[in-house]
DSSP file (Angstrom, degrees, kcal/mol; ACC not computed):
  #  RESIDUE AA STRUCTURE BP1 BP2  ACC     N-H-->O    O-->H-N    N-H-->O    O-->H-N    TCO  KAPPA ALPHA  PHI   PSI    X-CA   Y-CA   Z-CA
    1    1 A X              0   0    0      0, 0.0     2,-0.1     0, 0.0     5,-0.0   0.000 360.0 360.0 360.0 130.6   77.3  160.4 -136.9
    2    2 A X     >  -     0   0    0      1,-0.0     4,-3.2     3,-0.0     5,-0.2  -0.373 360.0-103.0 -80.6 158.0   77.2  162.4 -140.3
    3    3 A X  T >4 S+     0   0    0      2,-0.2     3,-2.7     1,-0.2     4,-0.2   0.842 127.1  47.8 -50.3 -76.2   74.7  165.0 -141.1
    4    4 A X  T >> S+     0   0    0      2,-0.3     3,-3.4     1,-0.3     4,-2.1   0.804 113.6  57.9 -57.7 -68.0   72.4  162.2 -143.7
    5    5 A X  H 3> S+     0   0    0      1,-0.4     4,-3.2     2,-0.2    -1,-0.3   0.860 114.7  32.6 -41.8 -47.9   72.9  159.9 -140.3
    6    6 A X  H <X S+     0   0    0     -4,-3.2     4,-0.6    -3,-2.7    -1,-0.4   0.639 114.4  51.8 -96.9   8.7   71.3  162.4 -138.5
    7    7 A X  H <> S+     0   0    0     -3,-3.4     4,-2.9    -4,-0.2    -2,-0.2   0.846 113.7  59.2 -95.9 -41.9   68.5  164.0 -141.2
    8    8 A X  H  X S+     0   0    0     -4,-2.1     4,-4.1     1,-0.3     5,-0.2   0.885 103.6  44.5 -61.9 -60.6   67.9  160.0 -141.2
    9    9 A X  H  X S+     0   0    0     -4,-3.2     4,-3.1    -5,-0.3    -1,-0.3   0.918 112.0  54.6 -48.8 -41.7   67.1  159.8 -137.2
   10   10 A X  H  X S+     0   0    0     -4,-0.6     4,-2.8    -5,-0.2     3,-0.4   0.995 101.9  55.1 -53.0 -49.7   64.9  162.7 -137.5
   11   11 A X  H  X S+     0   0    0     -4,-2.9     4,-2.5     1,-0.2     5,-0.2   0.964 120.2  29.8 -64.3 -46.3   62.9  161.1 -140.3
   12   12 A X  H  < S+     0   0    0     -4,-4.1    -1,-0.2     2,-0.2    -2,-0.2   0.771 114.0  61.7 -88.9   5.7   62.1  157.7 -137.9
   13   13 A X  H >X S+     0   0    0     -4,-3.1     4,-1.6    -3,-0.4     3,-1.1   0.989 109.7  39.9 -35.4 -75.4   62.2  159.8 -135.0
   14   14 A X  H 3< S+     0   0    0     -4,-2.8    -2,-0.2     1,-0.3    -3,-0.1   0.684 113.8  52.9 -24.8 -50.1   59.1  161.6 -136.9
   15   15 A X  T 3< S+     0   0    0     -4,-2.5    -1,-0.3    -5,-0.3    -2,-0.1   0.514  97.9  68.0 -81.5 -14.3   57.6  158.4 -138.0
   16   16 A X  T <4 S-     0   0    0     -3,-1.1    -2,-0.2    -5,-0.2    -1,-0.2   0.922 119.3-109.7 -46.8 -71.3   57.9  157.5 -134.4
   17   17 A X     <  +     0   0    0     -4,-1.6     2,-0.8     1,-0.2    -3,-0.2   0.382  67.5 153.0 134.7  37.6   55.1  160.2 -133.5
   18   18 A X     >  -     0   0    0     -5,-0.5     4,-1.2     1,-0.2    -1,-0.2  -0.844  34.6-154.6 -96.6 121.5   57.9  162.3 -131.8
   19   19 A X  H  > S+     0   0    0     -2,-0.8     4,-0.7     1,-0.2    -1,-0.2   0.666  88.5  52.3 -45.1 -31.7   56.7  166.0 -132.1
   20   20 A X  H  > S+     0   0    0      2,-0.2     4,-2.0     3,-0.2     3,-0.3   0.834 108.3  50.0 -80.1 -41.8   59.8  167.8 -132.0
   21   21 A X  H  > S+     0   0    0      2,-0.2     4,-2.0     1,-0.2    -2,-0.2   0.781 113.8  47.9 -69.5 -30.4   61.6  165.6 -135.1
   22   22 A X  H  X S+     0   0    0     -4,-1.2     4,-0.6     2,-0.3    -1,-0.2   0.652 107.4  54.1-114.5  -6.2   58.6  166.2 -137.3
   23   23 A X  H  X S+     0   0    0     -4,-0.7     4,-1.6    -3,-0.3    -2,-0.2   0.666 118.3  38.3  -3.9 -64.9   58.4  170.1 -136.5
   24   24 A X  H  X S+     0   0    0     -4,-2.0     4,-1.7     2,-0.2    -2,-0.3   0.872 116.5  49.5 -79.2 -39.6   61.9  170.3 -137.5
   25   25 A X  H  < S+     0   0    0     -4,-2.0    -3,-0.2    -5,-0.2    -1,-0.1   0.949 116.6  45.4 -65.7 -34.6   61.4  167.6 -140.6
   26   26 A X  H ><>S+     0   0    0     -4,-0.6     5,-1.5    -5,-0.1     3,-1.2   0.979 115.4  45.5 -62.9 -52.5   58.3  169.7 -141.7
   27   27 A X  H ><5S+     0   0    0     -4,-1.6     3,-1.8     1,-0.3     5,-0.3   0.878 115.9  48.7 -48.4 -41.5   60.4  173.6 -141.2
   28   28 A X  T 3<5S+     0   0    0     -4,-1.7    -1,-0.3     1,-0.3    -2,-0.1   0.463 109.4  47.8 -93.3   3.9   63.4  172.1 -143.1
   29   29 A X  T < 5S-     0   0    0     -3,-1.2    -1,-0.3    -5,-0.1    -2,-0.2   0.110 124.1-110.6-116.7  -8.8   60.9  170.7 -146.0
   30   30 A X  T < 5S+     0   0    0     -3,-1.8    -3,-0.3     1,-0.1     3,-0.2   0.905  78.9 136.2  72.5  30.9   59.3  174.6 -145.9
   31   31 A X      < +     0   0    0     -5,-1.5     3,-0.3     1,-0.2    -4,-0.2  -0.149  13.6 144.3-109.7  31.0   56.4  173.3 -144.5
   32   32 A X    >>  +     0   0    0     -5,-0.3     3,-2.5     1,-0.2     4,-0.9   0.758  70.0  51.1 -37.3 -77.8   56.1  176.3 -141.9
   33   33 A X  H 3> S+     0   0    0      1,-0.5     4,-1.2     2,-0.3    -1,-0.2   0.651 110.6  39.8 -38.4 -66.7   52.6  176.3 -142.1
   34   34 A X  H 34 S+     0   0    0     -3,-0.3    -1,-0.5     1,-0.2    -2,-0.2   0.195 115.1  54.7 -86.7  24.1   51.6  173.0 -141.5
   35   35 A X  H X4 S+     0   0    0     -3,-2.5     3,-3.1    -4,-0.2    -2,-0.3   0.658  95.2  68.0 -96.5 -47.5   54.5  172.4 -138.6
   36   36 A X  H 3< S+     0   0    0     -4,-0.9    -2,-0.2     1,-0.3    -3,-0.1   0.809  89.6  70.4 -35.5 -53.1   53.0  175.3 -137.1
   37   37 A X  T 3< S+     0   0    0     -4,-1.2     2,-0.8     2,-0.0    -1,-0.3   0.592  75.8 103.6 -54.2 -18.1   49.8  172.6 -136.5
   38   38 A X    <   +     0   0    0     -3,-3.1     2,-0.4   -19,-0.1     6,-0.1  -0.706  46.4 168.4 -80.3 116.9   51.5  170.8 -134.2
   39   39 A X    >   -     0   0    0     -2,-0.8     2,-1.1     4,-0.3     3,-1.0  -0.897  35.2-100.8-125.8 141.5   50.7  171.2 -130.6
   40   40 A X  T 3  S+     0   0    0     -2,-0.4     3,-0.1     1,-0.2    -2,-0.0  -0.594  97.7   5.3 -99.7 125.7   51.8  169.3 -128.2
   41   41 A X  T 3  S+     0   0    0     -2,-1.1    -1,-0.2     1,-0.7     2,-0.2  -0.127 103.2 112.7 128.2 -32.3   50.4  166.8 -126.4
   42   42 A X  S <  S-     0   0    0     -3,-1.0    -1,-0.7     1,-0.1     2,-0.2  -0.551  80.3-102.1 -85.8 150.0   47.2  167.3 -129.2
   43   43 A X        -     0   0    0      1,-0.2    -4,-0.3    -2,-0.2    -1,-0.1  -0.311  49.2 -98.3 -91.7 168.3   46.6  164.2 -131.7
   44   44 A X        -     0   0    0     -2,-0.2     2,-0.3    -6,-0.1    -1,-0.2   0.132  37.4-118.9 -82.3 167.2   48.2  165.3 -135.2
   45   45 A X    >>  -     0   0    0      1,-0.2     4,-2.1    -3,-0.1     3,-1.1  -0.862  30.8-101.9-124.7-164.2   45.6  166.5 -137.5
   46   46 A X  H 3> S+     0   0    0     -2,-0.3     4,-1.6     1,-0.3     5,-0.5   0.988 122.6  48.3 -68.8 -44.8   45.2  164.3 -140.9
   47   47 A X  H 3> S+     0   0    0      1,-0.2     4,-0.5     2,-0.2    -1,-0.3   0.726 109.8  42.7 -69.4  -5.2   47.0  166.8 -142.7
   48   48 A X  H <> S+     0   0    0     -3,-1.1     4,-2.8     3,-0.1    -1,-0.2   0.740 124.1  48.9 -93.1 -21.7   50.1  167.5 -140.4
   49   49 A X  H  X S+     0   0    0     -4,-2.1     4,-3.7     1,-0.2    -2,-0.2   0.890 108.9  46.8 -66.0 -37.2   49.8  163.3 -140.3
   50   50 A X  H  X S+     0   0    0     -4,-1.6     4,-2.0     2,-0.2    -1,-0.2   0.769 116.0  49.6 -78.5 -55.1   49.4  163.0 -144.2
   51   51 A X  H  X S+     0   0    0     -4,-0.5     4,-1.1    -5,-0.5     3,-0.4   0.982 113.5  45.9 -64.4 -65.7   52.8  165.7 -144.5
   52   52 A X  H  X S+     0   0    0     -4,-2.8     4,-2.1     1,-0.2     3,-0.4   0.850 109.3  50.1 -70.2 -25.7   54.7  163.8 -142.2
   53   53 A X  H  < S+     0   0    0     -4,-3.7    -1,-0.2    -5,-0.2    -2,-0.2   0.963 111.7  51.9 -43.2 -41.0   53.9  160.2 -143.8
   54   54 A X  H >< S+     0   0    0     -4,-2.0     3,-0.8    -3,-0.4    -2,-0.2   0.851 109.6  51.2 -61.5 -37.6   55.0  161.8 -147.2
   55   55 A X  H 3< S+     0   0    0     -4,-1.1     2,-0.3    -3,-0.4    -1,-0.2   0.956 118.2  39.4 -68.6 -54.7   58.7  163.1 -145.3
   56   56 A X  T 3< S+     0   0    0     -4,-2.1     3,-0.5   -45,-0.1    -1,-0.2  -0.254  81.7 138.6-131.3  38.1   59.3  159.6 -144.0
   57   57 A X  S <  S+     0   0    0     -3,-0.8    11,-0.1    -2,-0.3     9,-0.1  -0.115  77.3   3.5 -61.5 163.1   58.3  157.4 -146.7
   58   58 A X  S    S+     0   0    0      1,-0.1     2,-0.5     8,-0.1     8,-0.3   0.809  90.5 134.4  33.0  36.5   60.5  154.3 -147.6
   59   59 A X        -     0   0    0     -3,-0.5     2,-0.2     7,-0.1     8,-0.2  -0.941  45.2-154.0-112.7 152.6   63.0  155.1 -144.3
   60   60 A X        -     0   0    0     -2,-0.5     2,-0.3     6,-0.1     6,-0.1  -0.474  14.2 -94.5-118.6-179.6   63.4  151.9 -142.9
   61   61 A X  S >  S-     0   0    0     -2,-0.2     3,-1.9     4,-0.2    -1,-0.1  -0.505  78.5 -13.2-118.3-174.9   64.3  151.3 -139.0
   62   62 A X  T 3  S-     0   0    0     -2,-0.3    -2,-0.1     1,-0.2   -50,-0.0   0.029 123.3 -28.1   6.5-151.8   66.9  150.8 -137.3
   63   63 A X  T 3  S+     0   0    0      2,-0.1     2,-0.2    15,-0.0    -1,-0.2   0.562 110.7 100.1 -40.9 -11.3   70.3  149.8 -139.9
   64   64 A X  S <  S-     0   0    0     -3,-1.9     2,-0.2     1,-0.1    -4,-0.1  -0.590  76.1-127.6-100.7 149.0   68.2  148.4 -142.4
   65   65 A X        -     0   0    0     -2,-0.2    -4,-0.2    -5,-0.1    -6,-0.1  -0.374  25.2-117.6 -74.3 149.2   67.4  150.4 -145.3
   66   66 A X        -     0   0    0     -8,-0.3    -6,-0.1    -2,-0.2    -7,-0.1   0.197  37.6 -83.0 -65.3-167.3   64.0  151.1 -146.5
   67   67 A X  S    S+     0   0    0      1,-0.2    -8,-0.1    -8,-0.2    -1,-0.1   0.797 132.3  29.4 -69.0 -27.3   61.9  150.5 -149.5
   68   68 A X  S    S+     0   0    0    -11,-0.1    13,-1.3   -10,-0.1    14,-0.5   0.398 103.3  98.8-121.6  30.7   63.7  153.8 -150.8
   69   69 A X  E     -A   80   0A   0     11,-0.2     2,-0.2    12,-0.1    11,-0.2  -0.661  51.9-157.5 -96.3 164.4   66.6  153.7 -149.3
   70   70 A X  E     -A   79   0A   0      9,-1.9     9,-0.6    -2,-0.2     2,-0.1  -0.923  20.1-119.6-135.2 136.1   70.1  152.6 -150.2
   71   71 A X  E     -A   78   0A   0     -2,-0.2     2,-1.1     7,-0.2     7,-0.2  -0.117  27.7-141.0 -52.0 105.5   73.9  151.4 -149.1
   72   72 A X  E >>> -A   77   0A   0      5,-4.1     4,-1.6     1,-0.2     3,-1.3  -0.626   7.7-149.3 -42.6  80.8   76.6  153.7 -150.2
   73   73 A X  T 345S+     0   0    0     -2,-1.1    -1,-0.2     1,-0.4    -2,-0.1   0.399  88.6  48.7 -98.7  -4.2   78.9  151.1 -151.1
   74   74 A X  T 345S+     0   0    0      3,-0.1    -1,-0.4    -3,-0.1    -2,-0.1   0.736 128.7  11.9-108.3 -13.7   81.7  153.8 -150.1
   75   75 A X  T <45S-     0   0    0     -3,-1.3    -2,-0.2     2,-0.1     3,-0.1   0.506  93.3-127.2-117.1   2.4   80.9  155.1 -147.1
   76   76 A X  T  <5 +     0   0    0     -4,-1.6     2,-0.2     1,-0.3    -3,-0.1   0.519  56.9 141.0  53.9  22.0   78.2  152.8 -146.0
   77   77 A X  E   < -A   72   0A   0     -5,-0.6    -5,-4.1    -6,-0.1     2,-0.6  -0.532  55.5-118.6 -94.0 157.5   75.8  155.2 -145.3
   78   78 A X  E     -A   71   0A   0     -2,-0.2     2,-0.3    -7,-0.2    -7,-0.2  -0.743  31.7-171.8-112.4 160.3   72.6  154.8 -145.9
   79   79 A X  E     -A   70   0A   0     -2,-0.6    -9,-1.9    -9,-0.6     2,-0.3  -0.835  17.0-133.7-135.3 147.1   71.1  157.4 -148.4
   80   80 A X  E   > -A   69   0A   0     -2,-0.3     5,-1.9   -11,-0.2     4,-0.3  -0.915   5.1-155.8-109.3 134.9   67.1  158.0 -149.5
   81   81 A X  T   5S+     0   0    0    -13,-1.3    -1,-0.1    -2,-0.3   -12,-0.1   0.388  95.9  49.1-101.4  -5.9   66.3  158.4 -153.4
   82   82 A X  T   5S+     0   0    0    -14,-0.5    -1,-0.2     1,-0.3   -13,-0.1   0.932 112.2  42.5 -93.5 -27.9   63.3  160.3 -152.6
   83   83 A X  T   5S-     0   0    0    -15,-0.1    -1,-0.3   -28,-0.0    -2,-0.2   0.550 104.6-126.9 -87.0 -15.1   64.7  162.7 -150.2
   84   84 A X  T   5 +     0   0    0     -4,-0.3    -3,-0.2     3,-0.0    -2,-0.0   0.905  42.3 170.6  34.1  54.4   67.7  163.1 -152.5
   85   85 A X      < +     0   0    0     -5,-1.9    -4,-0.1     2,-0.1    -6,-0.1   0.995  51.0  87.6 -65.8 -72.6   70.0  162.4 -149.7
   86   86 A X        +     0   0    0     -6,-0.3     3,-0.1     1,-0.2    -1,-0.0  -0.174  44.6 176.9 -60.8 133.7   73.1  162.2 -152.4
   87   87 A X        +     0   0    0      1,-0.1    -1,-0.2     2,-0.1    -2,-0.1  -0.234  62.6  83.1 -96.3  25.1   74.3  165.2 -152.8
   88   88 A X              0   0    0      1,-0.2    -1,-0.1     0, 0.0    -2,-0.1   0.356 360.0 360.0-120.4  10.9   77.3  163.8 -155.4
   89   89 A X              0   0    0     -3,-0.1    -1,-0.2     0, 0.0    -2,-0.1   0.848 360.0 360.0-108.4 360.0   74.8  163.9 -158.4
């Protein structure tokens, strides 16, 4: 699995309601602050919910791509326009 394969799991991990993925999706976005708000076990509060909706917008679930996602047509990965998952531009 390639690094975008796995920033990709994190993101519907996150969108899952998994604490750990969306702690790491928030830190790696600079969003110490509001990752910080997550306790576990504790309901979300709107605003760490609000952050992570914004992280994991248009990712789609399992192989199909989302509303902002797209096929690499060379490597067949799938890549997020929002996120700027390609790195080739």
């Amino acid at each position: 699995m390639s690094a975008k394969r796995d920033l990709r799991a994190m993101r519907q991990a996150a969108m899952a309601g998994d604490y750990g993925a969306a702690r790491a999706l928030l830190r790696l976005n600079d969003w110490k602050a509001i990752a910080a708000e997550i306790k576990t076990g504790q309901p979300w509060s709107p605003r760490v919910s609000r952050a992570v909706r914004c992280l994991v917008a248009g990712t789609g679930a399992c192989d199909e791509p989302g509303a902002w996602e797209w096929l690499d047509p060379e490597t067949g990965e799938i890549l997020n326009d929002l996120q700027n998952d390609d790195r080739r531009f």
